[in-house]
N, C-alpha and C positions, 0 to 999 in steps of 0.2 A: 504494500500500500504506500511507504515512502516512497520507493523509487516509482510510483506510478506518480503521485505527488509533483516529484521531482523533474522528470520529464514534461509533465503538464507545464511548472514552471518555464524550464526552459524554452517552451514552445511558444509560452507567452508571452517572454522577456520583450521581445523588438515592441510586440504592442503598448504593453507597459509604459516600456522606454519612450515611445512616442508621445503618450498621452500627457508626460511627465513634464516637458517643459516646451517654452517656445523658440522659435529659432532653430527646426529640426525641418528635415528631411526625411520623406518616405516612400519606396519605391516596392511596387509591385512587378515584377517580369515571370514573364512562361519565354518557353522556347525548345528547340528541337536540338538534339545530341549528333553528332559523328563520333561513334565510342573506336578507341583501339584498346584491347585490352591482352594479357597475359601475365599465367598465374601455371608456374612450375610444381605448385601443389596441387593442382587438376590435371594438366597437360602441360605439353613442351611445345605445343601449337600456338600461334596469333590468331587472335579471334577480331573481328571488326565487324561493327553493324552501328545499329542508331539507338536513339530514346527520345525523351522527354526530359526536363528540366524545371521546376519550379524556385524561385531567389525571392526574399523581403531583406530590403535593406533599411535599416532606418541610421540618421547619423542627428547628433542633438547636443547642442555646445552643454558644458557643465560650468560652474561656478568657479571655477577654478582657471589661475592665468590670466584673470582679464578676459576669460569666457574665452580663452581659445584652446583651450583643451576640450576636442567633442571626444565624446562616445559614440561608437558605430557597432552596429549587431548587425551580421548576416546568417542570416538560415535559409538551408537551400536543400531541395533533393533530386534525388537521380532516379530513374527508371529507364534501363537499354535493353536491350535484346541481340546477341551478334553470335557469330561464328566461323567455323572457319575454311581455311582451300575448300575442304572435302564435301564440306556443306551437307554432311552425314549427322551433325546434332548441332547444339546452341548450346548458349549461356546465357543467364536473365539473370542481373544485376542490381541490385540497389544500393542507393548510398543517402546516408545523412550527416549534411556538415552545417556547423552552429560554431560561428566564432562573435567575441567580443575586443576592439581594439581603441586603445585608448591615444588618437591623432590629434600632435599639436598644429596649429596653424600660423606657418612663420608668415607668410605675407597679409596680416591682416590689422588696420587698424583696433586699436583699445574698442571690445566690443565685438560684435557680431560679422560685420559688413565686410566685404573686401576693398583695402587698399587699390585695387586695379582691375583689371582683367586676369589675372594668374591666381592662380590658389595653387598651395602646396603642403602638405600636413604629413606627417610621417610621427610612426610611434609602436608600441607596442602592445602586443595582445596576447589571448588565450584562443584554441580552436581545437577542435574534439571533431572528429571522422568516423563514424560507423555505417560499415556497408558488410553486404555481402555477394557472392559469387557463386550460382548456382551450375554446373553443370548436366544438360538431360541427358548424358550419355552413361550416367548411372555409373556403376564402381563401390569402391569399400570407403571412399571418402568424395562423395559429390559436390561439395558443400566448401568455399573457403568463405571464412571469415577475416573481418576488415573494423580496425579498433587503434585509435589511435590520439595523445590529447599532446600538441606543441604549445610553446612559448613563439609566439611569430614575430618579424618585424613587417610594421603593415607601412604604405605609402600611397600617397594619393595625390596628381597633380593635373586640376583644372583649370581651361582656360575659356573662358566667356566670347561671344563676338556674334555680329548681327548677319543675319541673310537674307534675303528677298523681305528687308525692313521687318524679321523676326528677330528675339534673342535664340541665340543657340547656345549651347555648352557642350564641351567633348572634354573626356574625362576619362584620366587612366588609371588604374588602382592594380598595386601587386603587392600580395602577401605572402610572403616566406618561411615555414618554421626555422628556427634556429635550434633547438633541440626538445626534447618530449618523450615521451613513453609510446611503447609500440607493441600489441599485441603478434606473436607470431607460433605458430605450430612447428614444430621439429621436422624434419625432410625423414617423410618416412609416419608419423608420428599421428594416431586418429585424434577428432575429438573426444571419442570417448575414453580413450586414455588417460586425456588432459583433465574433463570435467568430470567424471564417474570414477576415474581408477584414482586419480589425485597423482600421474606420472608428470611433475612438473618440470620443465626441460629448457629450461630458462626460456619461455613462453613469453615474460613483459621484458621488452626489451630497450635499452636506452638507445638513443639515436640521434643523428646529426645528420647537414645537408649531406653530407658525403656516404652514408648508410642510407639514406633514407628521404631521395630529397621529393618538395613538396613544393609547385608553384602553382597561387591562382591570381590569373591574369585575365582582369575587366577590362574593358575599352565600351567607352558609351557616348552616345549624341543626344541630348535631351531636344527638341522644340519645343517654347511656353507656349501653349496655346491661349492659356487663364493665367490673371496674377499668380494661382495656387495650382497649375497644374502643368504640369509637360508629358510630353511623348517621348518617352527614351527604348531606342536601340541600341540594339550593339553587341559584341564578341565576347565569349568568355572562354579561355583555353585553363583546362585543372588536369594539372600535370603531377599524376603521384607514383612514385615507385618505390622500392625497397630491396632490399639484399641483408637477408638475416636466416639462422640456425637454417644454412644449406639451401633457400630457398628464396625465388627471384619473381616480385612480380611489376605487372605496369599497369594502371588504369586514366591513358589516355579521352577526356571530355574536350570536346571543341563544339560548343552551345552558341547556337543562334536565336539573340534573347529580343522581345518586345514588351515593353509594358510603358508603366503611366507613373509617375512622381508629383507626392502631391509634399506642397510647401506650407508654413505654417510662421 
C-alpha cells in the first residue's frame, strides 16, 4: 500500500509542481518512436521497429537566487514493438522515466523575465528509468528487466525570435547521468534465482558515463498562438546502454513529438 502510495505520488509530482507557483511552464507532447534496441540477455540479434511516446514537462522558478533557480519535472513513457532480420518473432517494450532537475538561469535579469532573447540554465538532478523487454520467442528467461536511478547534469539553452510576425522559441535541452545505481542480472543468471532463491550476484550495480552511458536529447519549436499557449514540436533522441556482470544492452528512442505549452 506504501509503494502504491508512492508511485501515485510521483505521478502527480509535475501536476502538483504546476499548480504551486506562478511563473511556470507546462507542456503536454505524444509522438511516435523509431526504436533500435539490443539486449544480450535475450538475444545476440538487433531488433528495430517503432512505438509510441507520451512526455509532461512542467518547469517553475523557486524562491531561491533571485527566483532563478527553476525546478523542472519530466515524466515520460514508452510503448514499441520491433524485431529482427528474420522477422521470425518481436519484442514489446516499455519504459518509464521521471526525473526532477534543479536549472539555474544565468542570463536572466533579478526576477523572472529574460535579459534578451537567449536563455540558458544548467544544473542538477535526480532521474529513475524503469522499463522492460519482453521477448515472444519464449525460452527459460523471456523477460529483461530495466531499473535504474542517476545523479544527472541537466542543461537547457533557448532562444526566442519572430516569424511570419509570430513569437517563436526553439529550445535544446540534454541530460546526462553522471553516476547512479543500476539494476542488472548475471550473464547466465534467471530471475528467479535473483528474487525466489535470494542468489544475489552483484545485481545493483554502481555506474558511470563510461559503464553505463545515458543521453536525453530534446530539441523543440514552440509557436504562441495565445498569451498562454503555444504549439511545440520537435525531436527527442534517448540514448541508453550499458555493459555490466557479462552483459550488453542498447535501447535506442528517436521520438517524433507534438503537443501544446500552456504558460502561467
Amino acid at each position: 500500500m506504501k509503494v502504491n502510495a508512492w508511485i501515485l505520488g510521483m505521478l502527480l509530482l509535475p501536476l502538483t509542481a504546476a499548480l504551486a507557483q506562478e511563473g511556470r511552464e507546462s507542456s503536454t507532447m505524444f509522438g511516435v518512436s523509431a526504436v533500435s534496441q539490443w539486449d544480450t540477455y535475450l538475444s545476440n540479434e538487433r531488433y528495430h521497429g517503432g512505438g509510441l511516446t507520451v512526455a509532461s514537462m512542467v518547469s517553475r522558478p523557486t524562491h531561491w537566487m533571485d527566483r532563478r533557480l527553476h525546478v523542472q519535472h519530466l515524466t515520460q513513457g514508452n510503448l514499441a514493438l520491433a524485431e529482427p532480420r528474420s522477422d521470425k518473432h518481436k519484442t514489446i517494450s516499455g519504459f518509464f522515466h521521471w526525473q526532477v532537475a534543479w536549472q539555474y538561469h544565468f542570463l536572466r535579469e533579478k526576477g523572472e523575465e529574460p535579459s534578451g532573447p537567449w536563455q540558458m540554465n544548467a544544473g542538477l538532478g535526480v532521474q529513475t528509468r524503469l522499463g522492460f523487454v519482453y521477448n515472444t520467442l519464449g525460452g527459460n528467461n523471456p523477460t529483461s528487466a530495466r531499473a535504474a536511478l542517476n545523479i544527472i547534469a541537466s542543461g537547457q539553452v533557448r532562444r526566442s525570435f519572430e516569424l511570419w510576425h509570430k513569437p517563436f522559441a526553439a529550445t535544446l535541452q540534454a541530460d546526462v547521468p553522471l553516476t547512479g545505481l543500476m539494476f542488472s542480472p548475471d550473464y547466465g543468471q534467471s530471475y528467479y534465482e535473483i528474487f525466489s532463491l535470494g542468489h544475489y550476484s552483484h545485481n545493483v550495480c554502481v555506474v558511470n558515463p563510461f559503464r553505463a552511458f545515458q543521453a536525453n536529447v530534446l530539441l523543440t519549436f514552440d509557436c504562441r498562438l495565445r498569451a498562454r499557449t503555444s504549439l511545440r514540436m520537435g525531436y527527442q533522441g534517448q540514448f541508453m546502454q550499458s555493459r555490466a556482470n557479462g552483459l550488453k544492452t542498447q535501447d535506442f528512442y528517436h521520438n517524433l513529438l507534438v503537443g501544446f505549452v500552456r504558460h502561467w
